[in-house]
Rosetta silent file (secondary structure, phi, psi, omega in degrees, C-alpha in Angstrom):
SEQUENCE: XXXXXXXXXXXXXXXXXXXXXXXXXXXXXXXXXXXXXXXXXXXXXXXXXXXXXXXXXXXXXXXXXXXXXXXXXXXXXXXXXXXXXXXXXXXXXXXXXXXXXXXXXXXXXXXXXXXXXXXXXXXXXXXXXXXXXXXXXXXXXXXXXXXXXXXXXXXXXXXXXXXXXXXXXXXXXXXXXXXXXXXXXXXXXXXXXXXXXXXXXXXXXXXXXXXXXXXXXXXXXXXXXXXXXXXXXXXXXXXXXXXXXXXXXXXXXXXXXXXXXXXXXXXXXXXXXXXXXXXXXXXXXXXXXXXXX
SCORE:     score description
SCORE:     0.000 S_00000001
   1 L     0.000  127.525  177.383  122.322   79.583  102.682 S_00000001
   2 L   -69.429  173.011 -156.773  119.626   81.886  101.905 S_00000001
   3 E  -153.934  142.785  165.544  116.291   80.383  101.607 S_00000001
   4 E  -112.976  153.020  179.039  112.977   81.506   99.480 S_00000001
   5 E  -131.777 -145.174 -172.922  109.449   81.514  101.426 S_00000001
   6 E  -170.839  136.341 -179.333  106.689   83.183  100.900 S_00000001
   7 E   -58.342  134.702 -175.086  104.742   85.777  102.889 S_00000001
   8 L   -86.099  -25.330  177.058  101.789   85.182  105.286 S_00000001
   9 H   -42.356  -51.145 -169.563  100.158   88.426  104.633 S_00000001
  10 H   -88.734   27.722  120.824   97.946   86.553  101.831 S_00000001
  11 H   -53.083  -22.436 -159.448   97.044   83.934  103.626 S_00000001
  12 H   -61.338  -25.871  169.410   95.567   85.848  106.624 S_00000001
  13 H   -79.169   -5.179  162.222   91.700   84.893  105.974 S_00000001
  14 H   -37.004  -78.949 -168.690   92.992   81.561  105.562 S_00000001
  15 H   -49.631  -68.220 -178.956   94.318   81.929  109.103 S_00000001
  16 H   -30.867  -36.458  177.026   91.649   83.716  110.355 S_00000001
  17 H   -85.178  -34.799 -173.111   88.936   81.162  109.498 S_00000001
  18 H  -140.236   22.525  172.836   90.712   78.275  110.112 S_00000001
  19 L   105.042  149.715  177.718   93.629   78.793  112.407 S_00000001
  20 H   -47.308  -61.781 -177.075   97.615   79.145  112.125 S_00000001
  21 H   -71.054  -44.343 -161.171   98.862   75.854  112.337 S_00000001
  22 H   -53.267  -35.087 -170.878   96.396   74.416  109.822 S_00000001
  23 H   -68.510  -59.144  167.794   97.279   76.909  107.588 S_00000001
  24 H   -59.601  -44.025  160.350  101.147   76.470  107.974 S_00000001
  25 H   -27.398  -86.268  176.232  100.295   72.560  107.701 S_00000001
  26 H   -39.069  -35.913 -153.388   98.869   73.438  103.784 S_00000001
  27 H   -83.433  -38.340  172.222  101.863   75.529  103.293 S_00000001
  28 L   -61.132   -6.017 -161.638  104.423   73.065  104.027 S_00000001
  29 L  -119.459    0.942  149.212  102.411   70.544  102.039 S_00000001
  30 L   -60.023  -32.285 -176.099  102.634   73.077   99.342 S_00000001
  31 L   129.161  -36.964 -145.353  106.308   72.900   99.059 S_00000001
  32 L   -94.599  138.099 -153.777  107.376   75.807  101.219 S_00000001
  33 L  -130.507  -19.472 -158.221  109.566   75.618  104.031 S_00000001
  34 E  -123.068   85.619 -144.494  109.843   79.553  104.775 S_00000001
  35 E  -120.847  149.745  171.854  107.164   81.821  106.231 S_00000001
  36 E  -135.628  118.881 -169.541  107.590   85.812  106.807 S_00000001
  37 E   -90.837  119.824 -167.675  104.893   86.729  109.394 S_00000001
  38 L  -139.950  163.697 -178.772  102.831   89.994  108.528 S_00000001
  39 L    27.931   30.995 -171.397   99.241   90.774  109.080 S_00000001
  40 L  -131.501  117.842 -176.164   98.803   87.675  111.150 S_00000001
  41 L   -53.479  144.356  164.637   98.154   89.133  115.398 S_00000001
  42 L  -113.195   95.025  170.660  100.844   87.458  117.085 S_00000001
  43 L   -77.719  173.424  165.129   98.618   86.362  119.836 S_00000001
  44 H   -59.654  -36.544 -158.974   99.454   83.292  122.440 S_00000001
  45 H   -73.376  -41.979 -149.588   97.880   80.803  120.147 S_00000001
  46 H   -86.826    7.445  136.084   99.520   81.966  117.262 S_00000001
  47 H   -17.764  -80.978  158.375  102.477   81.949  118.837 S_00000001
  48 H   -38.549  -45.363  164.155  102.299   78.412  119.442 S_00000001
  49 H   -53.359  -43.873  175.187  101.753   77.785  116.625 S_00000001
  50 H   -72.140  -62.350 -151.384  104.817   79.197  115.278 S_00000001
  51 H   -81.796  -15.157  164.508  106.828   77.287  117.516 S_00000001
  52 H   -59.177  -56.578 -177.696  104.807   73.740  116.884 S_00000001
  53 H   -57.624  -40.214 -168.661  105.140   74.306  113.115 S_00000001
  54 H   -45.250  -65.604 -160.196  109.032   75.342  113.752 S_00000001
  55 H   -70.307  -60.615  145.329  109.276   71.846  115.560 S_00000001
  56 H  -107.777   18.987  178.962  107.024   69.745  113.826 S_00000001
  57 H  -125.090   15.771 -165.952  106.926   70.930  110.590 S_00000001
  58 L    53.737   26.079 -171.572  110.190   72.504  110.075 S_00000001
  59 L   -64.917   96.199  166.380  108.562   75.764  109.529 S_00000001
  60 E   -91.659  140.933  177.804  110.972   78.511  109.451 S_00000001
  61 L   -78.210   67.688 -177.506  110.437   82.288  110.478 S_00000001
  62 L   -22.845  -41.305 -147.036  112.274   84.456  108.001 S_00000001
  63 L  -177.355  170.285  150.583  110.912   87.697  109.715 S_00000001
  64 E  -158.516  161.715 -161.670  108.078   89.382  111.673 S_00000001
  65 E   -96.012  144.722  150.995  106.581   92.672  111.184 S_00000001
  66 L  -137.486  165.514  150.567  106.094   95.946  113.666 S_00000001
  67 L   -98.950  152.209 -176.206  105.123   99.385  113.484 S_00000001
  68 L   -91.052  -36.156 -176.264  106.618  102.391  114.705 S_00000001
  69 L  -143.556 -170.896  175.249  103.174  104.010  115.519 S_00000001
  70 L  -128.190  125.497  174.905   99.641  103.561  114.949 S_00000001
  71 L   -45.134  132.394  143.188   97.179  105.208  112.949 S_00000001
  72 L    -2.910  119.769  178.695   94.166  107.479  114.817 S_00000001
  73 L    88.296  -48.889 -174.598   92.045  104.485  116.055 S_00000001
  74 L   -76.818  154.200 -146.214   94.650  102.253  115.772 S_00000001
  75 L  -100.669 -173.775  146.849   94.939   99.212  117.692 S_00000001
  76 L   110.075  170.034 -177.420   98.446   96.684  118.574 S_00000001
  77 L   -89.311  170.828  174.059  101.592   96.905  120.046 S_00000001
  78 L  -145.282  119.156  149.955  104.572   99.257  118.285 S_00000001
  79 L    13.137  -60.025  175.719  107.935   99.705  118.247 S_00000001
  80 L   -72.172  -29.174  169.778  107.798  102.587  119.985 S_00000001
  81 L  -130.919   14.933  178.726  106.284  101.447  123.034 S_00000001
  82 L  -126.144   36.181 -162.257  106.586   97.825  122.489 S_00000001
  83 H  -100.782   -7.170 -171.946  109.783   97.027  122.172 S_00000001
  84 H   -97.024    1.122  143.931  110.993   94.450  124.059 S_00000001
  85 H   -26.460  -75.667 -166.218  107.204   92.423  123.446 S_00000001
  86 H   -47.314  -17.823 -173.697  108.677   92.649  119.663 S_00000001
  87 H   -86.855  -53.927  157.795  111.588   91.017  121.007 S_00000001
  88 H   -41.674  -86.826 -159.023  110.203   88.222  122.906 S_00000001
  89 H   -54.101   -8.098 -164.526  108.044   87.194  119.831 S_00000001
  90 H   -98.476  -40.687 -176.691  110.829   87.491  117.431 S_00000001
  91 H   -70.867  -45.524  152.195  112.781   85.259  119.975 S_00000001
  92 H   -71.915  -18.395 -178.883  109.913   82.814  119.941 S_00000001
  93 H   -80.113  -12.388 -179.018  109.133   82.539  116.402 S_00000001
  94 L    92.097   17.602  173.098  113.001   81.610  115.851 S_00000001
  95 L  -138.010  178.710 -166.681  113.951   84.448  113.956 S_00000001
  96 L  -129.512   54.928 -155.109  116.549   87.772  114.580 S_00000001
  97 E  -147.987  110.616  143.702  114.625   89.571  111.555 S_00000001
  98 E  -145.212  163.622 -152.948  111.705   92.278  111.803 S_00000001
  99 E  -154.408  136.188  144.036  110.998   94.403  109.119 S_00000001
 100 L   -71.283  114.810 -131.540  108.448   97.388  108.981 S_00000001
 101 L   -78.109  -45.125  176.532  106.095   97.126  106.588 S_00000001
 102 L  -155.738 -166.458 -170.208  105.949  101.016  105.657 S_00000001
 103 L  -109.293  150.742  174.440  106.447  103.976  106.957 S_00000001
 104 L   -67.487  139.871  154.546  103.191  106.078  109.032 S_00000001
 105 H   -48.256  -11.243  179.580  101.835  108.329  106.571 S_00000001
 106 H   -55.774  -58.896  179.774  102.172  111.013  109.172 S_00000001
 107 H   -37.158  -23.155 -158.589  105.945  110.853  108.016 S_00000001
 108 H  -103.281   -7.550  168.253  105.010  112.127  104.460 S_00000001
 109 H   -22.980  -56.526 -163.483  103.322  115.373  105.991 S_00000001
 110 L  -151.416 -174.775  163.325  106.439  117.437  105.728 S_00000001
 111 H   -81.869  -30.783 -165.878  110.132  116.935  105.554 S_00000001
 112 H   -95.451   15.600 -176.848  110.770  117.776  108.993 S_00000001
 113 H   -96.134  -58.950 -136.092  107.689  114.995  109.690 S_00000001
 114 H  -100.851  -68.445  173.934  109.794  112.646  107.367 S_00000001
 115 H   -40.557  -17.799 -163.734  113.566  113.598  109.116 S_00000001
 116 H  -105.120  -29.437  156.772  111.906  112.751  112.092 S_00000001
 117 H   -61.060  -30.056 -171.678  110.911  109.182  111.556 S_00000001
 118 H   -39.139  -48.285 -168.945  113.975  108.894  109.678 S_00000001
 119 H   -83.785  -23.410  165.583  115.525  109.393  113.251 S_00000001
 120 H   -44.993  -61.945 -165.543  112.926  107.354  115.225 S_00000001
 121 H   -70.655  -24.141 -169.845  113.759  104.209  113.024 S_00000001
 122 H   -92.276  -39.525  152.980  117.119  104.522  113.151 S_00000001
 123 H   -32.247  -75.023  162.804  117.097  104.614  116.839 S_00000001
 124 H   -60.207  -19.773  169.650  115.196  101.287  116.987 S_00000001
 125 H   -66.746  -56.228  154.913  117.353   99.853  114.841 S_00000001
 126 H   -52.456  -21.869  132.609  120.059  100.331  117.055 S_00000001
 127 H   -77.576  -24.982  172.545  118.598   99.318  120.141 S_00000001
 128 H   -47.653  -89.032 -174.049  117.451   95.862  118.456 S_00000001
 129 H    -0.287  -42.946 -160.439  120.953   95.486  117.001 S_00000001
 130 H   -90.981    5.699 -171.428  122.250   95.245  120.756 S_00000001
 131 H  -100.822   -0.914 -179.624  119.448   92.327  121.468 S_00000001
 132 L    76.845   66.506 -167.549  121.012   90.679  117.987 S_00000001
 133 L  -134.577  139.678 -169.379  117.959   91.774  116.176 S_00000001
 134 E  -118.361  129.083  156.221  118.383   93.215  112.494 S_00000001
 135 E   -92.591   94.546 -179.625  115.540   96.129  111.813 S_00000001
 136 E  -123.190  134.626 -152.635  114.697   96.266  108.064 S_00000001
 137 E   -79.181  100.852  161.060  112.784   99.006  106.007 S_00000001
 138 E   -77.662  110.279  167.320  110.029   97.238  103.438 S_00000001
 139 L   -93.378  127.421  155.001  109.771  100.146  100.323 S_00000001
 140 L   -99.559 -133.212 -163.681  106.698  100.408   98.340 S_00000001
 141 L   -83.762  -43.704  166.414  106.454  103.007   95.420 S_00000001
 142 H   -37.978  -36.310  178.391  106.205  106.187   97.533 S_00000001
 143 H   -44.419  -34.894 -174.070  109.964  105.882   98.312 S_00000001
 144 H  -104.872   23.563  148.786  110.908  107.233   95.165 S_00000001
 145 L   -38.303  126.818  169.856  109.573  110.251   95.522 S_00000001
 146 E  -110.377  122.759 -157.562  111.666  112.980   95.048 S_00000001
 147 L   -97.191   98.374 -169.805  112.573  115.818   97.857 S_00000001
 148 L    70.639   35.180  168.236  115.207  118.279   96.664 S_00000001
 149 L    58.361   48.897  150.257  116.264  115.932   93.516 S_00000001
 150 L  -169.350  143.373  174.464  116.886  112.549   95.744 S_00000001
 151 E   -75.905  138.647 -162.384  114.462  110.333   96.836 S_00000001
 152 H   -24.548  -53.891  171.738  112.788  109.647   99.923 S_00000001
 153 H   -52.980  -15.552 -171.328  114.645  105.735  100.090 S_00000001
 154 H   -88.751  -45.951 -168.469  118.023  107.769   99.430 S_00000001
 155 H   -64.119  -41.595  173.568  117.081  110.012  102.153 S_00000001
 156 H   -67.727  -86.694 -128.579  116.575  106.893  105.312 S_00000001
 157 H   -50.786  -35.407 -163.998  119.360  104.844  103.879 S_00000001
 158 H   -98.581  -45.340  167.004  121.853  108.152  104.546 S_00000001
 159 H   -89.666   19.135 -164.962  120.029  108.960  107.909 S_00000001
 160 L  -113.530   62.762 -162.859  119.167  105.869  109.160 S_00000001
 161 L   -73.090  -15.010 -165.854  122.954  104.065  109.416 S_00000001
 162 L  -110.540    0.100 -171.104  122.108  101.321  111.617 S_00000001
 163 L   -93.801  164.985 -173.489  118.620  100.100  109.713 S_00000001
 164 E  -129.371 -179.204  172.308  118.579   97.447  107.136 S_00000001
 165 E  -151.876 -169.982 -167.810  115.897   96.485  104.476 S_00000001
 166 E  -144.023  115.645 -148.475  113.800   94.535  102.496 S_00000001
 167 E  -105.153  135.437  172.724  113.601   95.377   99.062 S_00000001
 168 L   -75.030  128.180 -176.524  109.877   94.680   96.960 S_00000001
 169 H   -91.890  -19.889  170.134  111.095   94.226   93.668 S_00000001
 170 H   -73.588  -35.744  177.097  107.247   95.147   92.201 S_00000001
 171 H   -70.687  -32.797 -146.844  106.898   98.461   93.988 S_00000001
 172 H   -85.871  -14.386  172.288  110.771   99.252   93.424 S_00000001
 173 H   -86.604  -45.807  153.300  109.858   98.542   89.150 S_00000001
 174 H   -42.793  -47.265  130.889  106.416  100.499   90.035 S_00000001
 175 L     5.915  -63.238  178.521  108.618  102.856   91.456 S_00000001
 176 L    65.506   71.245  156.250  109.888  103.147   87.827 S_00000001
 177 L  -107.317 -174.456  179.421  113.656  101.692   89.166 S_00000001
 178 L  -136.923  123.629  176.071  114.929   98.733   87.822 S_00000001
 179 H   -23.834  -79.548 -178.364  115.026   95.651   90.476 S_00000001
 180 H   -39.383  -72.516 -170.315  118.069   94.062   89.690 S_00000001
 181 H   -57.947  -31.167  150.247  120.324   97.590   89.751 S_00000001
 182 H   -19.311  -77.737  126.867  118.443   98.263   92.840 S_00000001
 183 L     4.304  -52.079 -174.883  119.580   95.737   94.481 S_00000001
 184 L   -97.787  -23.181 -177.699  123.025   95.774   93.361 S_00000001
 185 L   -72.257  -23.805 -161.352  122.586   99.867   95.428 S_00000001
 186 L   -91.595  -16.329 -176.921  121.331   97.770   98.788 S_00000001
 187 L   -27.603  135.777 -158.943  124.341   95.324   98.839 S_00000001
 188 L    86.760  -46.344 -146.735  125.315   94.950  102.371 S_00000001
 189 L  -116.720   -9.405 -167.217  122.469   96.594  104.033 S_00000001
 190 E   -91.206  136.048  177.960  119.869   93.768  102.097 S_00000001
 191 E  -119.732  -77.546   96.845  118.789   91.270  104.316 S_00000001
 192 E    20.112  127.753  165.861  114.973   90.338  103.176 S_00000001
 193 E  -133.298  157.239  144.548  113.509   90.594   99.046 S_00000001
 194 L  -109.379 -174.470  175.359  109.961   89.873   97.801 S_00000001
 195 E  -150.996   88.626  176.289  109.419   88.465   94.768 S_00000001
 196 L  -108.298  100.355  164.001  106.767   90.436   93.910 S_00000001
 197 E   -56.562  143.831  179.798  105.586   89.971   90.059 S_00000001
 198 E  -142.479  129.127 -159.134  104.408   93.016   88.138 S_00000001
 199 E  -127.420  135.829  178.297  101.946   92.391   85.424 S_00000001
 200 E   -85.342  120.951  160.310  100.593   94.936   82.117 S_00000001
 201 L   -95.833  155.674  177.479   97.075   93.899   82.120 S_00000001
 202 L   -80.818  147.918 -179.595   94.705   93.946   78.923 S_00000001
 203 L   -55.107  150.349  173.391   91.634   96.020   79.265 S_00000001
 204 L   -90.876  141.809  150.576   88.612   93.465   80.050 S_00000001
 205 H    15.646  -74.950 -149.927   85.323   93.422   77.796 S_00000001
 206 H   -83.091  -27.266  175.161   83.493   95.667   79.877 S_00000001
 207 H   -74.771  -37.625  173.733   86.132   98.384   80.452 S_00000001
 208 H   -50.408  -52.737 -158.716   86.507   98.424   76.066 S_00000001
 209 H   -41.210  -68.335 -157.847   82.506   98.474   76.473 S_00000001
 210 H   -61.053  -38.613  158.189   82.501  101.358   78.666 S_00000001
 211 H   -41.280  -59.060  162.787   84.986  103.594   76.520 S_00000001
 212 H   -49.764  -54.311  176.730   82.633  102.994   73.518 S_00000001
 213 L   -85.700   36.344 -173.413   79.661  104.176   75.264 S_00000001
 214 L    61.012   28.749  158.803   81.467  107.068   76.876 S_00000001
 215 L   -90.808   75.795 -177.746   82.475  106.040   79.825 S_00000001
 216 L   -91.469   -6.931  143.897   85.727  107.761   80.259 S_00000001
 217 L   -53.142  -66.841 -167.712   85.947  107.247   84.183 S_00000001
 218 H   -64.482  -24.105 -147.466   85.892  103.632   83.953 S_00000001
 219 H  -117.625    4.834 -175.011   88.251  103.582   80.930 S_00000001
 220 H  -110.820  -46.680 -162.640   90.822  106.635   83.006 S_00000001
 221 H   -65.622  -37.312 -161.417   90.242  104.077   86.171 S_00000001
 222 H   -93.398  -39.398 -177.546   91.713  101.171   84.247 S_00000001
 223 H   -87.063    5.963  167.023   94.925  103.011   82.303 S_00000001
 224 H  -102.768   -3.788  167.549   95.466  104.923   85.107 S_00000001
 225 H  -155.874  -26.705 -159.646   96.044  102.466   87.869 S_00000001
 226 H   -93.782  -18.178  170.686   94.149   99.202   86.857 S_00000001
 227 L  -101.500   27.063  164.787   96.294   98.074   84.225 S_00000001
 228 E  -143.013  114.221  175.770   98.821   97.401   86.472 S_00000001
 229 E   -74.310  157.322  151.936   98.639   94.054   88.539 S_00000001
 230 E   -65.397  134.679  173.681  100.426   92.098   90.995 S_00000001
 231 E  -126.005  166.324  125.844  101.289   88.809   89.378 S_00000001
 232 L   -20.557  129.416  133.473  102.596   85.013   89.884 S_00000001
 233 L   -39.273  133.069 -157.603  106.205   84.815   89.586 S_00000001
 234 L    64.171   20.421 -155.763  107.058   84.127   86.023 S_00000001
 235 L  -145.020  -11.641 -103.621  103.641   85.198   85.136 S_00000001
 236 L  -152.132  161.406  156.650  104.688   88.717   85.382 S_00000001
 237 L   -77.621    0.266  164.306  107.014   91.239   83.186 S_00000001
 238 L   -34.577  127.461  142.316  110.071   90.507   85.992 S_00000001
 239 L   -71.103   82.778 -146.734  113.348   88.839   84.631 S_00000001
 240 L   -84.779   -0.749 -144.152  113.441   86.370   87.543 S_00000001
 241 L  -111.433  -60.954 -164.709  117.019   84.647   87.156 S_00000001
 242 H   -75.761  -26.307  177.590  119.502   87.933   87.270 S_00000001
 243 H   -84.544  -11.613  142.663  117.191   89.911   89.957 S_00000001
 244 H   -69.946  -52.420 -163.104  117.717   86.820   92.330 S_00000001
 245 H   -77.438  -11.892  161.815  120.716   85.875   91.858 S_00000001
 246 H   -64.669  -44.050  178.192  121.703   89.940   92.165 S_00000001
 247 H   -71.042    3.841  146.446  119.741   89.678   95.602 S_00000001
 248 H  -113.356   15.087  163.565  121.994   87.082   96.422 S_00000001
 249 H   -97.229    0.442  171.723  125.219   88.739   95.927 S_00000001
 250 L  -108.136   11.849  148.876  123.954   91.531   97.493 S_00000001
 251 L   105.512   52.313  155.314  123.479   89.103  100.839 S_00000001
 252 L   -62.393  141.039 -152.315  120.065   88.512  101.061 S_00000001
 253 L  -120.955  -61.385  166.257  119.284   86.236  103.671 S_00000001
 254 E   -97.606  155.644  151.711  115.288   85.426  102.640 S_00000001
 255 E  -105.435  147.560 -172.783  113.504   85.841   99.265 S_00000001
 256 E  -146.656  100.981  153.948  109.653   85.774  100.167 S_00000001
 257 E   -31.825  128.640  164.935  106.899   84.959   97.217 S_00000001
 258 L  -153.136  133.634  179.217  104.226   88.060   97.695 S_00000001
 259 L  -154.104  104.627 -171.058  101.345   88.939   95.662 S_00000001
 260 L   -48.730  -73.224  179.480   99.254   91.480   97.223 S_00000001
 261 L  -103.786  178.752  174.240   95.867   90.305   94.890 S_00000001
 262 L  -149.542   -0.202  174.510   95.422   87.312   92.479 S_00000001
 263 L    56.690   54.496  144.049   91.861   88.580   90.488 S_00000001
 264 L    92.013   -8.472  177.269   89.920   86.015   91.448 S_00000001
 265 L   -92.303  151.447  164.405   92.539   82.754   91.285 S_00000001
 266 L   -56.284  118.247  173.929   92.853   81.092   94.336 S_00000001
 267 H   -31.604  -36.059  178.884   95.854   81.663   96.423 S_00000001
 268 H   -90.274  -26.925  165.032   97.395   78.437   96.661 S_00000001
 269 H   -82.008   -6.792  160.726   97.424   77.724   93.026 S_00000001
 270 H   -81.479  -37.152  160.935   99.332   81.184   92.619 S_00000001
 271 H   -56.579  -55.995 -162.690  101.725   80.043   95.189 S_00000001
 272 H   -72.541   -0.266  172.280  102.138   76.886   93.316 S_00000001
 273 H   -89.747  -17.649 -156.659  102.613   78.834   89.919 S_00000001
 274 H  -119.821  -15.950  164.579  104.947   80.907   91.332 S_00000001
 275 H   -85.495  -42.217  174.390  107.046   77.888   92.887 S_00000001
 276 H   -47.904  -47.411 -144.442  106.864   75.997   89.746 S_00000001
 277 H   -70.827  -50.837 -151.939  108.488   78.990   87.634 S_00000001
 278 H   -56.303  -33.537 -165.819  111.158   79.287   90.791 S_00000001
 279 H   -87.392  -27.709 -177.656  111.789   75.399   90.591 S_00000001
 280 H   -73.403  -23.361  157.883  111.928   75.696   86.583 S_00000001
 281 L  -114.088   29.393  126.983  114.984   78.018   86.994 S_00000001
 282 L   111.523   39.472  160.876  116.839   75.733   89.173 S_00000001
 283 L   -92.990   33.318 -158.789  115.954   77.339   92.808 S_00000001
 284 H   -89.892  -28.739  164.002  114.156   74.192   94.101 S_00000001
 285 H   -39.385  -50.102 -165.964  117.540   74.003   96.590 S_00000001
 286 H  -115.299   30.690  143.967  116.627   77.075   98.497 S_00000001
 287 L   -78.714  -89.884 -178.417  112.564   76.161   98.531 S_00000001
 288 L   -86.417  175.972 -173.896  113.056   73.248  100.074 S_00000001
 289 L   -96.410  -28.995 -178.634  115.910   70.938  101.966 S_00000001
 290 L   -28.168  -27.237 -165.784  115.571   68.403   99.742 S_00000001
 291 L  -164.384  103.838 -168.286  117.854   69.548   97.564 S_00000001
 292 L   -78.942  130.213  167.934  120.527   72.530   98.667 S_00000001
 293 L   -75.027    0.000    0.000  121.296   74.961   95.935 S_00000001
């Protein structure tokens, strides 16, 4: 049965400040049953952690993240020269799921920069695959860029045969796709969704202010990138009922609550806004065991 969670990425100063398990404690006591591990160091402790909540809190791993390389500077293990590390931790956290977050920007250099990750990734996918490890491809907006009238996401998915993904449904509608039909293109190959909200916001006070006194930076800053948010689920312009239940006829195996910012609300009352709406259209089965969809 597929199962919705919710992403760890926003949580990580949580973690950071006050530790893994504590954190996973609160999540579980949130409602959530379903964790996808991303910007959280898989260290020893936090290992442990993983496998304590797994045990005593029934904490499942949907996923965990790598990279294929590292930035200039950058620190961590990779894919490339880390893989059977990624394998061990994937093996302890209890899941047969990692998903790359993005692609290196290096890739977007050139085409033949871009052909050649294409061929990198598809590689690792195909050595996981023999450890019974599914590699899947996270898309933001950049994807749909178009090289020679088809887009960059068209271009892995045709070289890449053995990788799988995980489709954001806010970047792929930033994008300017449409989720659902999306979706209905990944069938088969989708293992992993967010449920990523995408919100029109109204100019605030001070950006109307600034326009009136001739401030046409701040008032270019806000309709040119700023008036478009991350939201809550339900909260959001998303059509939540047919863009799930398309992601589960197209085999999705997790759905994972993600919301990059919240403006100032507190995280856990956006998770819990974003579980009510989920539980208000009659997923409360595949939140929690209580009740199987």
């Amino acid at each position: 049965m597929a199962r919705i969670g919710i992403q760890l990425m926003m949580l990580k100063e949580h973690v950071a400040q006050q530790g893994l398990l504590p954190v996973l404690e609160r999540v579980r006591e949130t409602g959530f049953e379903v964790v996808e591990v991303s910007q959280i160091p898989l260290s020893e402790e936090n290992l442990v952690a993983l496998e304590t909540a797994r045990e005593q809190l029934g904490i499942e791993v949907a996923a965990i993240s790598a990279t294929t390389s590292l930035p200039p500077g950058g620190e961590g293990p990779t894919v490339r020269d880390d893989l059977a590390l990624h394998v061990e931790h994937a093996r302890r956290a209890g899941t047969r799921m990692i998903r790359i977050g993005m692609m290196p920007t290096s890739a977007l250099r050139s085409r033949e920069a871009f052909d050649a990750f294409v061929a990198e990734v598809d590689g690792y996918a195909e050595q996981l695959a023999t450890e019974g490890i599914s590699l899947s491809y996270h898309n933001h907006h950049v994807e749909f860029a178009r090289v020679d009238g088809t887009t960059l996401l068209e271009k892995l998915r045709a070289g890449a045969p053995h990788l799988r993904y995980e489709i954001d449904c806010h970047w792929v509608q930033r994008g300017g796709r449409d989720p659902e039909r999306t979706l209905a293109e990944f069938a088969g190959v989708l293992d992993l969704v967010h449920l990523k909200d995408h919100r029109i916001a109204l100019p605030s006070a001070e950006v109307l202010d600034a326009r009136d006194a001739g401030d046409r930076e701040t008032w270019e800053r806000y309709w040119g990138g700023d008036i478009v948010q991350f939201a809550e689920v339900g909260e959001g312009a998303l059509d939540w009922r047919p863009v799930i239940e398309q992601a589960l006829a197209s085999g999705a195996h997790h759905l994972l609550i993600e919301q990059d910012r919240t403006y100032g609300r507190d995280i856990w009352e956006s998770l819990a806004a974003s579980r009510a709406h989920l539980v208000a259209l009659g997923y409360e089965g595949m939140i929690t065991t209580g009740g199987r969809r």
